[in-house]
C-alpha positions, 0 to 999 in steps of 0.5 A, a space after each residue: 374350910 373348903 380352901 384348905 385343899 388348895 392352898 396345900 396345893 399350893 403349898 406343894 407346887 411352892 415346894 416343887 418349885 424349891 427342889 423339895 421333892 419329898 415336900 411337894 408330894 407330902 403337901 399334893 397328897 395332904 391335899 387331896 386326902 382333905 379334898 376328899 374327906 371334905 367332899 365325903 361330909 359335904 356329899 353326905 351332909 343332910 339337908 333339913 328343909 321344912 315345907 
């Protein structure tokens, strides 16, 4: 799941190699959206440790 951000990179970087301009930027901001949304439940997940 955490992948999912970087292969939109990666998928962006493919379509700014191509000339696709307004796809490059579409695929960098999908990216970082997932990116941040991933670390928001990453970063608020509760760890439920028995001692």
């Amino acid at each position: 799941m955490m992948s999912l951000p970087f292969f939109l990179f990666a998928c962006g970087l493919g379509a700014a190699w191509s000339d696709w301009r307004n796809m490059a930027m579409g695929f960098w901001f999908a990216g970082l959206i997932t990116l941040l949304v991933l670390f928001r439940f990453h970063a608020t997940e509760v760890l439920n440790i028995g001692l």
